[in-house]
C-alpha positions as CSV (number, residue, x, y, z in Angstrom):
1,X,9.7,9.8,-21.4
2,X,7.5,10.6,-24.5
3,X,5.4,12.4,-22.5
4,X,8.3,14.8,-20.9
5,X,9.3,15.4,-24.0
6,X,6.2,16.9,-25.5
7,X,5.9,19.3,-22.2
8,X,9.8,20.7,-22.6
9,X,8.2,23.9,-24.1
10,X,6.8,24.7,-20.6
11,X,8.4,27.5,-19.1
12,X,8.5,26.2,-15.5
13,X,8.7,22.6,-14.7
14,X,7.6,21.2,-11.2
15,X,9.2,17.5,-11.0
16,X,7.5,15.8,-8.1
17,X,7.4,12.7,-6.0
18,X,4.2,10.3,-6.5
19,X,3.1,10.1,-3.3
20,X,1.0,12.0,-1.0
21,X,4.0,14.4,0.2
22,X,5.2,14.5,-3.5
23,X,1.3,15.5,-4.9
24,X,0.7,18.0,-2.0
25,X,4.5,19.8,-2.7
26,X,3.6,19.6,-6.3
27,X,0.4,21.6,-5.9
28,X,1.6,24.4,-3.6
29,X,4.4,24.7,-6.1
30,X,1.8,25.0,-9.0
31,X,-0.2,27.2,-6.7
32,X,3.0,29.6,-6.7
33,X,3.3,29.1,-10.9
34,X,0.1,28.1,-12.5
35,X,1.6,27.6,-15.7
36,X,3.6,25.2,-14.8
37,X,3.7,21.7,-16.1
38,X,3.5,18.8,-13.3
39,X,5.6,15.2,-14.1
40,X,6.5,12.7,-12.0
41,X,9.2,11.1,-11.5
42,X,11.8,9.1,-8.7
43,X,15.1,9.6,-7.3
44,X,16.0,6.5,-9.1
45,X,15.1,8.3,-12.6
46,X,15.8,12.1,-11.9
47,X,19.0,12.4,-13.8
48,X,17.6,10.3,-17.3
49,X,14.6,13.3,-16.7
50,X,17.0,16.0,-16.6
51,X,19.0,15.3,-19.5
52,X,15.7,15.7,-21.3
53,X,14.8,19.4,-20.2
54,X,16.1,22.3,-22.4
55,X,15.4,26.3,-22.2
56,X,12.9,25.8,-19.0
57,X,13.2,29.1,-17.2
58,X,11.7,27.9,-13.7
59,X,12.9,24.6,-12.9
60,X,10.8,23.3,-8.9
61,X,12.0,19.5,-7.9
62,X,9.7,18.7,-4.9
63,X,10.4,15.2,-2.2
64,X,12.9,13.8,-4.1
65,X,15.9,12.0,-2.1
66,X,19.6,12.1,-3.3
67,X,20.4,9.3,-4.8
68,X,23.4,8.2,-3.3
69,X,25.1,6.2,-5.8
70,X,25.2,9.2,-8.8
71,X,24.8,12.4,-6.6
72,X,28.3,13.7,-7.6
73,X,27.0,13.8,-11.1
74,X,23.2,15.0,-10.2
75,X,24.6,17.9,-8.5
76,X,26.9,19.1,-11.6
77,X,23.8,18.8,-13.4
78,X,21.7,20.6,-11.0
79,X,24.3,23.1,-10.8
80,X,24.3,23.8,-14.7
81,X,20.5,24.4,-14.5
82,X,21.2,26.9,-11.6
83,X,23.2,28.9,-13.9
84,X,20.5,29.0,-16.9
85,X,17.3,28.8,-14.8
86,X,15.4,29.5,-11.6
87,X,16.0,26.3,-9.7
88,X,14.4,25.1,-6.3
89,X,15.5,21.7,-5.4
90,X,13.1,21.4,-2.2
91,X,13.8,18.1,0.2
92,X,13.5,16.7,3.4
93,X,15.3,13.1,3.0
94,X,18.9,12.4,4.9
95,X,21.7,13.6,2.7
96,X,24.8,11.8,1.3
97,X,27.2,12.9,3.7
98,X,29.4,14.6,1.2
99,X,26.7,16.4,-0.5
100,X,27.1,20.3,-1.1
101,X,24.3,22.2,0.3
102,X,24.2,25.7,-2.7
103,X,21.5,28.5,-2.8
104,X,19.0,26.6,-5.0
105,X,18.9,23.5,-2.7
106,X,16.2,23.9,0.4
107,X,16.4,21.0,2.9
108,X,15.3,20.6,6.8
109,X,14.7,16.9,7.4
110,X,12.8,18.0,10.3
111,X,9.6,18.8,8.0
112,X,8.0,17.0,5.4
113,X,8.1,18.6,1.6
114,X,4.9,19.9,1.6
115,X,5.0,22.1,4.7
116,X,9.4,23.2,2.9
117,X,7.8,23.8,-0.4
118,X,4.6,26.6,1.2
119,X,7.7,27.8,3.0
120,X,9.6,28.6,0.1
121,X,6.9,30.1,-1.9
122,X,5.1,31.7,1.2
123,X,5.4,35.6,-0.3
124,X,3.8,34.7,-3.7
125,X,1.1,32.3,-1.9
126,X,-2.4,32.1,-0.8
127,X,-2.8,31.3,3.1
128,X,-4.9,28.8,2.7
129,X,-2.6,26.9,0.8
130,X,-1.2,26.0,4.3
131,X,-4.0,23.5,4.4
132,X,-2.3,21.4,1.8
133,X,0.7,21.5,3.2
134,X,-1.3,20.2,6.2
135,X,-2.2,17.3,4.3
136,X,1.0,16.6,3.4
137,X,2.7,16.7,6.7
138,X,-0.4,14.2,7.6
139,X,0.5,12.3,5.1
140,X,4.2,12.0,6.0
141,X,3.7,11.4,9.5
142,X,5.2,15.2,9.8
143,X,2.2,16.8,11.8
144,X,3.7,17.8,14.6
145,X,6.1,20.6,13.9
146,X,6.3,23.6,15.1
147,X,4.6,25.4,11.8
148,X,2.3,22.8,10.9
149,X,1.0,22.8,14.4
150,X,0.4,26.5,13.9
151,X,-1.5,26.3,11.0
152,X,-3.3,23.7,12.4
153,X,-5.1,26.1,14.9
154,X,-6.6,28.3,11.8
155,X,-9.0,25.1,10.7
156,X,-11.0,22.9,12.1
157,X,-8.5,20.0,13.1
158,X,-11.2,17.1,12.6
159,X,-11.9,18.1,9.4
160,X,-8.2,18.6,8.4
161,X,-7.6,14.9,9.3
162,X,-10.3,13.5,7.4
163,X,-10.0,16.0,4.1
164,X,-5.8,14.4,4.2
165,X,-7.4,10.8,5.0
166,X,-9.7,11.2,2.0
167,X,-6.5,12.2,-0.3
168,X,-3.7,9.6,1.0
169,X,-6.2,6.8,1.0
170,X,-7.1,7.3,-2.7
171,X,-3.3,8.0,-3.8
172,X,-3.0,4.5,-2.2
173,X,-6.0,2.8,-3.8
174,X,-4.6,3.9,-7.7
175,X,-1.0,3.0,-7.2
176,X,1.4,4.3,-9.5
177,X,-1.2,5.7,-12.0
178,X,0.3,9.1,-12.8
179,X,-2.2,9.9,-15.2
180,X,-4.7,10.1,-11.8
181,X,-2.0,11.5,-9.8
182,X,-1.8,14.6,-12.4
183,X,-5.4,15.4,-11.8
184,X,-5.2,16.0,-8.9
185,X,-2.9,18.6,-8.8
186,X,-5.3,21.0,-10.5
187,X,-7.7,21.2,-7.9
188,X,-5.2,20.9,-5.4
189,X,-3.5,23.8,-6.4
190,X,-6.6,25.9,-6.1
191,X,-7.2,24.5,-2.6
192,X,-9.8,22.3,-3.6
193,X,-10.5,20.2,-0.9
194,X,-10.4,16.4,-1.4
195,X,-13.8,15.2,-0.4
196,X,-14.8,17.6,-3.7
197,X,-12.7,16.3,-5.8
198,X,-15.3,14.1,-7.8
199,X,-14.5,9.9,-7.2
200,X,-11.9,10.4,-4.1
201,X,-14.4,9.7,-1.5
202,X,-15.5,6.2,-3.1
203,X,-11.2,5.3,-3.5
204,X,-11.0,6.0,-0.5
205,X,-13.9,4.0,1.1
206,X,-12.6,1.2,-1.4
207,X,-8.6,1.7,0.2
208,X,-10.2,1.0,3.9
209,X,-11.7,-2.0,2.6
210,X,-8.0,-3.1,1.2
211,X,-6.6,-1.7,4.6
212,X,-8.9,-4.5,6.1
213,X,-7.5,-7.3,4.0
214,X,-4.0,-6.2,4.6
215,X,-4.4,-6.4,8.1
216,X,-6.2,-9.7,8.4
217,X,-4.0,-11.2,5.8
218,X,-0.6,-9.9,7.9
219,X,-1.9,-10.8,11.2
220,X,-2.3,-14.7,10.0
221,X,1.0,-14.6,7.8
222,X,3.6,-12.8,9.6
223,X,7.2,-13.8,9.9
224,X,9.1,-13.3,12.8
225,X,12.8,-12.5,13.6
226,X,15.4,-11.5,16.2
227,X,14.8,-7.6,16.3
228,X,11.7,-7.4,13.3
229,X,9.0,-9.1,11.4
230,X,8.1,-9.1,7.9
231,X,5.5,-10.2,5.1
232,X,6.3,-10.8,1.7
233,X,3.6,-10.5,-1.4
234,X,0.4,-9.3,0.1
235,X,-0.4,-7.6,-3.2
236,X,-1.4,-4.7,-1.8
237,X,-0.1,-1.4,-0.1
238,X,3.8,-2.2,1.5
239,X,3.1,1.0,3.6
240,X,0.5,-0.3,5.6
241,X,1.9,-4.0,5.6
242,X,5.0,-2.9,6.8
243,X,2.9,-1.1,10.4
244,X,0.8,-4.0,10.7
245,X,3.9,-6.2,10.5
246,X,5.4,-4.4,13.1
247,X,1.9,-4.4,15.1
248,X,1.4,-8.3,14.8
249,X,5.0,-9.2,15.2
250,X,5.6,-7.4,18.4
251,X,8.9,-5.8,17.1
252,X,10.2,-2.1,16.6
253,X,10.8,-2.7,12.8
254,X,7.9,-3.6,10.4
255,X,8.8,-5.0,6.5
256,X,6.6,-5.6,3.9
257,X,8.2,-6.9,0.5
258,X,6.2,-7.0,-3.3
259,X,7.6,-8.8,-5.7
260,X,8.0,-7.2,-9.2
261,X,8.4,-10.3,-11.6
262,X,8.9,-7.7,-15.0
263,X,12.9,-6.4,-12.6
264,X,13.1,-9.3,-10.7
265,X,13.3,-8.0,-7.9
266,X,11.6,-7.5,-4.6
267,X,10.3,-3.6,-3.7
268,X,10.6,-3.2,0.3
269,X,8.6,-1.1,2.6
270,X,10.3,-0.4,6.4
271,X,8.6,0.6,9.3
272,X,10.2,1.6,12.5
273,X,8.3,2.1,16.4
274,X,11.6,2.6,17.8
275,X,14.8,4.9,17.9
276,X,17.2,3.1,15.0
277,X,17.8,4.8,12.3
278,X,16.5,2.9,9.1
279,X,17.7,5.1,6.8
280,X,21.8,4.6,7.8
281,X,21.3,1.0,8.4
282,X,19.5,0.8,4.2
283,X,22.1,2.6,2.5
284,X,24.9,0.1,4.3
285,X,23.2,-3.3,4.0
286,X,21.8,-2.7,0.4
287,X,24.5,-2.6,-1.5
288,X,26.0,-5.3,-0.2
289,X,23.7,-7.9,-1.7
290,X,23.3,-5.8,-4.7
291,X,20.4,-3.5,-4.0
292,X,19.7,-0.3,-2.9
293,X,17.6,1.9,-0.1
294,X,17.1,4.5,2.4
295,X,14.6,6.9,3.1
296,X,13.7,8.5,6.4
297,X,15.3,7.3,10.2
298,X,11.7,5.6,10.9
299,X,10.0,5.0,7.1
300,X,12.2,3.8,4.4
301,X,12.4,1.5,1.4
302,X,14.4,-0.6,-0.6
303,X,15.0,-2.7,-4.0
304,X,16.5,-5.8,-3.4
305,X,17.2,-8.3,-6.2
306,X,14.9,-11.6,-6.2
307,X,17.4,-14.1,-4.9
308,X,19.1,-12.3,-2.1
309,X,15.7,-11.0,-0.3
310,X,16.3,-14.1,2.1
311,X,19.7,-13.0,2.7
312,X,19.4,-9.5,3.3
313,X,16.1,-9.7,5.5
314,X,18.9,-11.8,8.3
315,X,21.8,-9.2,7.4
316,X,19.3,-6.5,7.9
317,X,17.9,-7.8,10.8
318,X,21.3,-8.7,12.4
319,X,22.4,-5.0,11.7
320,X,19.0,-3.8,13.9
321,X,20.6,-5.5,16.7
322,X,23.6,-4.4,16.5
323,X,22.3,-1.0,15.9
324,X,20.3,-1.2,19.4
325,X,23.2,-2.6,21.8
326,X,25.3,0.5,20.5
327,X,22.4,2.5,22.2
């Protein structure tokens, strides 16, 4: 909070997600506004960051989801910074149904951010920043769009996948370190490509190694229900638990949960290899045992308190199943 404080003199603002989406929106943003200041932040967190900004005359929010529970007041809020400021509120999560769609608000769930964000800023843009937002889709599972595949033909399509390998395997490897995260917006932005950013190759190589243990460690521990399979506390990336779950289980829905002992509560990661739609089915169940979640139809998340993760895993997993004899 300290930190966003000390950077409120910046004219233009880029509020981004963390992760590989989030850092590649973030850079094609700051490729469009140099001067702009980079901070991270989370659906969860946007509005506390917002009350905090005064007298910023660009205003960019990159990958960040709608919080369902206060979006009535996020979007007064957004809309008073739409009346002082240049605002671009750029998304590709499922909305809250009641959500008002206004000029400053750019959303196709279709695409990932990265590939939105070049799209918004494509007059004021190098062409080559395409290749980030090549990453990102990559990074997002959001390759195979109509644009991205496009772009894709102007570059060597190998070395695309390993350049976006290089990035999303590092992001993984340092977590949440933001301080990281930031530096790599910098080079980013100028279309540095990963394998030249200096110690990304060696996090990388280290994040396969982790991938390894992950997948051994799932493959011995996994849980099986009706309609999906889960792991709990593997200590390591949810993401890739949560596919190898769904891999080792033999089931359409992965889920990998991390406990966080300072909230008490358990941090989800969902994976889906079939046609339900996570997302609806998160922001139903959730609540109801006092958490929350949602995300994308096939890759979504959730925070569930520490003593109703039993509880909610059945309710959850019920829910699948009723989901699939609907279809």
């Amino acid at each position: 909070m300290k930190e966003l404080q000390n950077q409120l003199k910046a004219k233009t603002l880029i509020l981004t997600h963390g992760d590989s989406d989030g850092i590649c929106s973030g850079a094609i943003a700051k490729s469009a506004y140099p001067e702009a200041y980079i901070y991270f932040t989370s659906p969860v967190s946007l509005l506390d960051k917002l009350d905090l900004i005064k007298d910023v005359e660009n205003l960019i929010i990159c990958d960040m989801a709608i919080e369902e529970r206060h979006y009535s007041e996020l979007h007064s809020t957004l809309e008073e910074f739409a009346e002082e400021c240049n605002l671009y509120y750029i998304d590709h999560h499922p909305l809250p149904e009641r959500w008002k769609k206004e000029a400053w608000f750019y959303h196709d769930t279709g695409v990932c951010a990265s590939e939105l964000t070049y799209r918004v800023f494509e007059d004021i843009l190098s062409q080559e920043m395409r290749r980030v937002a090549i990453y990102g889709a990559i990074g997002d599972f959001c390759d195979n769009t109509p644009c991205v595949k496009s772009w894709v033909r102007d570059w060597d399509k190998r070395s695309l996948y390993f350049q976006a390998g290089t990035l999303i395997q590092a992001i993984l490897q340092k977590g949440k370190e933001y301080d990281f995260k930031r530096t790599l917006l910098e080079p980013l932005s100028k279309d540095v490509i990963p394998s030249n950013i200096p110690g990304l190759l060696e996090l990388a190589r280290e994040a396969a190694i982790n991938e390894e243990k992950i997948r051994l460690f799932v493959k011995e521990h996994v849980k099986v229900m009706k309609n999906s399979a889960y792991i709990v506390n593997t200590n390591n990336s949810i993401s890739k638990a949560a596919i190898y779950a769904a891999s080792y289980g033999q089931r359409d829905v992965g889920i990998a949960a991390e406990y966080r002992e300072r909230k008490g509560v358990y941090d989800l990661s969902i994976r889906s290899r079939g046609n339900v739609d996570l997302n609806r089915i998160l922001r139903s169940v959730a609540p109801e045992f006092g958490g929350s979640g949602g995300g994308h139809p096939v890759a979504a998340g959730a925070r569930i308190p520490e003593e109703s993760l039993e509880v909610f895993l059945q309710a959850f997993d019920t829910r699948l199943g009723e989901a699939n004899e609907v279809k």
